[in-house]
N, C-alpha and C positions, 0 to 999 in steps of 0.2 A: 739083620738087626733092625727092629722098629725103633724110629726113632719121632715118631709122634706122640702128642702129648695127650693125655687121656684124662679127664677132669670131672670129678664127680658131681652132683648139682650146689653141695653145699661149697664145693673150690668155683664152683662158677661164677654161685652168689659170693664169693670171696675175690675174685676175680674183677667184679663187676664195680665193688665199693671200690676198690685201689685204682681202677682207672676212673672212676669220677672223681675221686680224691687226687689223681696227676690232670684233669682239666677245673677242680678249682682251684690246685696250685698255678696251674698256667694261668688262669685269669687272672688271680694274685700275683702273678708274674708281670704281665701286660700292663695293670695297672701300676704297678711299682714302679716300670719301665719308662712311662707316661708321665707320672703324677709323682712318684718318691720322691724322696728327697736326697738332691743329688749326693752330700755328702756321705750318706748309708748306705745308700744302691746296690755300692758291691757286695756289702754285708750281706743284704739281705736278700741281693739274686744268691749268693753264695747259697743263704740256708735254705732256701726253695728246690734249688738244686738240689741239695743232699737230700733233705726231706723226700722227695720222689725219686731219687736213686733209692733210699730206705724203704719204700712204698711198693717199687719194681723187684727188688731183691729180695723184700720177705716174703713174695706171692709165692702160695703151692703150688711149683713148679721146681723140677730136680735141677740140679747146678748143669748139669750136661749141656741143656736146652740154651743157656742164656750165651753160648760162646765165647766170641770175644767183646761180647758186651758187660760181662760179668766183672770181670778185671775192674774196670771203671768205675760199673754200681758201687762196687764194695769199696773203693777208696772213696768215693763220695760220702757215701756211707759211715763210711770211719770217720771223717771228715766233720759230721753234721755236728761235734760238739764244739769243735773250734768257729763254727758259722755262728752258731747260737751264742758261743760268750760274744763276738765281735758286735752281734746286733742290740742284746744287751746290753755291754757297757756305752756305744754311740744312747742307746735309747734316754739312759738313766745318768750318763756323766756328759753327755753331748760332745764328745768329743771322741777321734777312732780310737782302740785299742794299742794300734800302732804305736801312738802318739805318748801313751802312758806308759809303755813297757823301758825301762830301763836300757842301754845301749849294749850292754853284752849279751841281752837278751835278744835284741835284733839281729845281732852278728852269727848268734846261734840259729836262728831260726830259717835261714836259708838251706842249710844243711838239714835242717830235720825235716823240712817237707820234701827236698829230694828224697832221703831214706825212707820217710813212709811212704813215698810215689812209688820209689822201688818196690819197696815190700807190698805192697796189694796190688800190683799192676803187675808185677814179674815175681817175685814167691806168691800172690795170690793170698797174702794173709795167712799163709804156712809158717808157724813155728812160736819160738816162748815171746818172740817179740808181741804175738798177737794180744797174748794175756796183759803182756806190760802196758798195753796201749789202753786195755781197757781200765785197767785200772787208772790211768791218768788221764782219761774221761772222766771217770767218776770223781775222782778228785775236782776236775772242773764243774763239776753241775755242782760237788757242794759249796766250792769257792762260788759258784752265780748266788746260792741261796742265803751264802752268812753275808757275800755283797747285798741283796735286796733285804734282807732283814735289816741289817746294822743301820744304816740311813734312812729304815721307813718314817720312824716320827720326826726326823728332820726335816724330811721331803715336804713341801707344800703345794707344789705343781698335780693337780687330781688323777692327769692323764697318766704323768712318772708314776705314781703313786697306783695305779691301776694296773699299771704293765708289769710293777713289784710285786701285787698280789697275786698275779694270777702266775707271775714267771714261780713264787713261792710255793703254788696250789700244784699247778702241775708237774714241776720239775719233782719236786718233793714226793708227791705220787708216783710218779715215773722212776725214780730212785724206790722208795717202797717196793712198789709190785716187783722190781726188776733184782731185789734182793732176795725178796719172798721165794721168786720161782727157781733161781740161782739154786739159792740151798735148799729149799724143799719139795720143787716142783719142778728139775730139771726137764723133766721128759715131757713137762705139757708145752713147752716151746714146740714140739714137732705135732701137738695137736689140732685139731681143726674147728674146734674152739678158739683155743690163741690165736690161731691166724685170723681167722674171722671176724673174733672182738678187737685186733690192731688194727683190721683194715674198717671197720665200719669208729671207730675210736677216731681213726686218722680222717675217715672222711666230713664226720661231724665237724670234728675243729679244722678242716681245709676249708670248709662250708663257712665257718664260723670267723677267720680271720681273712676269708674272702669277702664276703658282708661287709665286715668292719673298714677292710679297706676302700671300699665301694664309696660308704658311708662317710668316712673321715676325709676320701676327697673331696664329694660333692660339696662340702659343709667348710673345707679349708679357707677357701676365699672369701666368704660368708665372713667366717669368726676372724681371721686378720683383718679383713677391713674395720669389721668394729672393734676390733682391737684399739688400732691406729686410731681412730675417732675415740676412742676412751683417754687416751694420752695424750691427747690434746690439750684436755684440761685436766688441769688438780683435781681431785677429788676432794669433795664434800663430804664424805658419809660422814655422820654422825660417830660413828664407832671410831673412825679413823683418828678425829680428835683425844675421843676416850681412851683411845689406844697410846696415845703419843702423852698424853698427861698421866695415864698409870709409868709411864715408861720414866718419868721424870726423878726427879730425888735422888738417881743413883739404885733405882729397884733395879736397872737390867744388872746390876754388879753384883749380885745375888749369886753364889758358886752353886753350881746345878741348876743353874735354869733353866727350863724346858718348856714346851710350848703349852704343854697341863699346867702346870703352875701358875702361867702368864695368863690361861684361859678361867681361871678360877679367883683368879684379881680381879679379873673384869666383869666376873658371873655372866657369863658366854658359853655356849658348846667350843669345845675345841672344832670341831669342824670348819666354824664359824670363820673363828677365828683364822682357819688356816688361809679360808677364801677371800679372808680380809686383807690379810698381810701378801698374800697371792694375787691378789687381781686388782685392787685397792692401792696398793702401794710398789708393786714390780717383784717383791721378793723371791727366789726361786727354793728358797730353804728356811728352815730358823737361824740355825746360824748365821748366815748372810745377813739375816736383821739382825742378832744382836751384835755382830761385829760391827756396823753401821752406826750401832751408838757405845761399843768399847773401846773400837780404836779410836776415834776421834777424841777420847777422854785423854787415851795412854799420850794421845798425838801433843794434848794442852799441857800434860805434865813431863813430856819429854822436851820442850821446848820452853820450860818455867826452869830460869834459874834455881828454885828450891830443891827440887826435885834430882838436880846433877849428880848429885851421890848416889843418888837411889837404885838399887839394881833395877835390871829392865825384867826379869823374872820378878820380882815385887810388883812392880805397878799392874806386870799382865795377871798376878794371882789378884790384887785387888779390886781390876777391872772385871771378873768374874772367872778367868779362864785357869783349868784344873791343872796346865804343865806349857810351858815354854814352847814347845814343838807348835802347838794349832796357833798359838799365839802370833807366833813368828811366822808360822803360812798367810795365816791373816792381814797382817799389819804390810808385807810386800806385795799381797797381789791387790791393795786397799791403794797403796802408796806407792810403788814399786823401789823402793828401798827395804832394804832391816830396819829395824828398828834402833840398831848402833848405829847406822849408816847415818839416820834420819835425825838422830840427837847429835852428834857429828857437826851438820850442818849450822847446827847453834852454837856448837862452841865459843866462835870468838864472843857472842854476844854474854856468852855465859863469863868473860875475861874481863869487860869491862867493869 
């Protein structure tokens, strides 16, 4: 039995892009290792990792050949969508995934990476669980894309805001083609077209976020240091003033207000504006500014004798906010009380 591998010119040049696409991943590796940032690190050696397991195991080469290397590729593989939400959500809510997931969800979650270890490393990805698994990928790449939509015009940070777009453009696409060819193009998976266009696709954008990370080191210490020197002092700008006197009167109490509205007070681009309230004044969001000037309102009339009757849903729908729930996130992580907590605390005075 031959068991040499025989490769045509066009598997060659197929060949040739996925290994420079797993030595720009490794540079991106090396520098992440070096330079990242320690609290995503794991995230994101995680998604490297998978990425070039996915990169090794779609090459035209028959499953025979990759032995007991196969087993691995393909849980890494399977693997790559849970890499992807971890680095996403560290990227866009600065804090791990871990951290956000609810506690029976952690309890659960030990168990299921044993079972999928089992199943692609010893059934090798054999049977209906494979299908199940896929579809609960897909379910996560659309959960990544209603998360980077839902908060894009909140978002004022340019870089978040940049990692939203493009997490939107590709994933999105990535889901498209990968329905398209599902149900109408099954058979051009085993093409050599397909192969060809993921591997030269994959090595462009290996190229492409190897660069960027090259690029966003060299420049990190650069832009923190002037950072730290911008926040030294107060800010002067001109706008900043403009900005803080349209704010005045009780405009932020306005229900629906949103950073177009507030940009068009001040006949300003939005963009502007955003890099105003962004870099100008610390803000990481909209919301974060207008809680900044609606709790501190709720805070003067929770704390005024007149006001003691008043439900604490009235004051947060008169201070601009649509329902009780963001109100009350707001007002604890501003204060770290409730809001009942925090009028409480006035009581006796409210006795006298």
């Amino acid at each position: 039995m031959n068991s040499s591998i025989v490769l045509s010119n066009v598997q060659m040049l197929d060949i040739f892009f996925r290994f420079a696409s797993v030595g720009a991943l490794a540079l991106f590796f090396a520098f992440t290792m070096r330079f990242g940032n320690r609290q995503n690190l794991a995230a994101i050696i995680s998604l490297i990792c998978c990425v070039i397991a996915y990169v090794l195991l779609t090459a035209p080469i028959e499953n025979e050949h990759y032995g007991w290397l196969r087993p691995p590729l393909l849980l890494l593989t399977n693997c790559t969508v849970y890499a992807l939400l971890a680095v996403y959500w560290h990227k866009i809510h600065n804090h791990s995934l871990l951290s956000a997931l609810p506690r029976w969800t952690k309890v659960l979650l030990i168990p299921w990476l044993i079972w999928i270890t089992y199943f692609f490393i010893v059934e090798r990805g054999r049977g209906v669980f494979r299908d199940v698994h896929d579809v609960l990928g897909f379910v996560i790449l659309v959960a990544i894309v209603v998360d980077a939509i839902r908060d894009f015009d909140d978002d004022l940070v340019a870089s978040r805001r940049d990692v939203r777009k493009v997490t939107i453009t590709l994933v999105s696409i990535y889901m498209l083609l990968l329905t398209i060819v599902e149900i109408f193009f099954r058979s051009l998976k085993d093409h050599w077209i397909f192969s060809l266009s993921n591997a030269l696709l994959i090595f462009f954008l290996a190229l492409l976020f190897a660069y960027k990370s090259l690029n966003q080191t060299l420049h990190r210490e650069e832009k923190r240091s002037k950072l730290q020197e911008d926040k030294k002092a107060p800010s002067n700008h001109p706008l900043v003033l403009k900005l803080v006197n349209t704010m005045q009167h009780d405009f932020f109490t306005q229900n629906g207000m949103t950073i177009a509205k507030l940009a068009d007070a001040m006949q300003i681009p939005t963009h502007q504006l955003r890099v105003l309230i962004n870099q100008e004044m610390g803000f990481e969001n909209f919301s974060q500014f207008l809680n900044s000037y609606r709790i501190p309102l709720v805070c003067e009339k929770l704390k005024d004798p007149k006001y003691k009757n008043t439900p604490i849903l009235t004051l947060a729908l008169e201070a601009g906010y649509n329902s009780i729930a963001p109100f009350n996130r707001a007002f604890k992580e501003l204060n770290g009380m409730t809001p009942t907590q925090y009028r409480q605390s006035f009581s006796a005075q409210f006795q006298k």
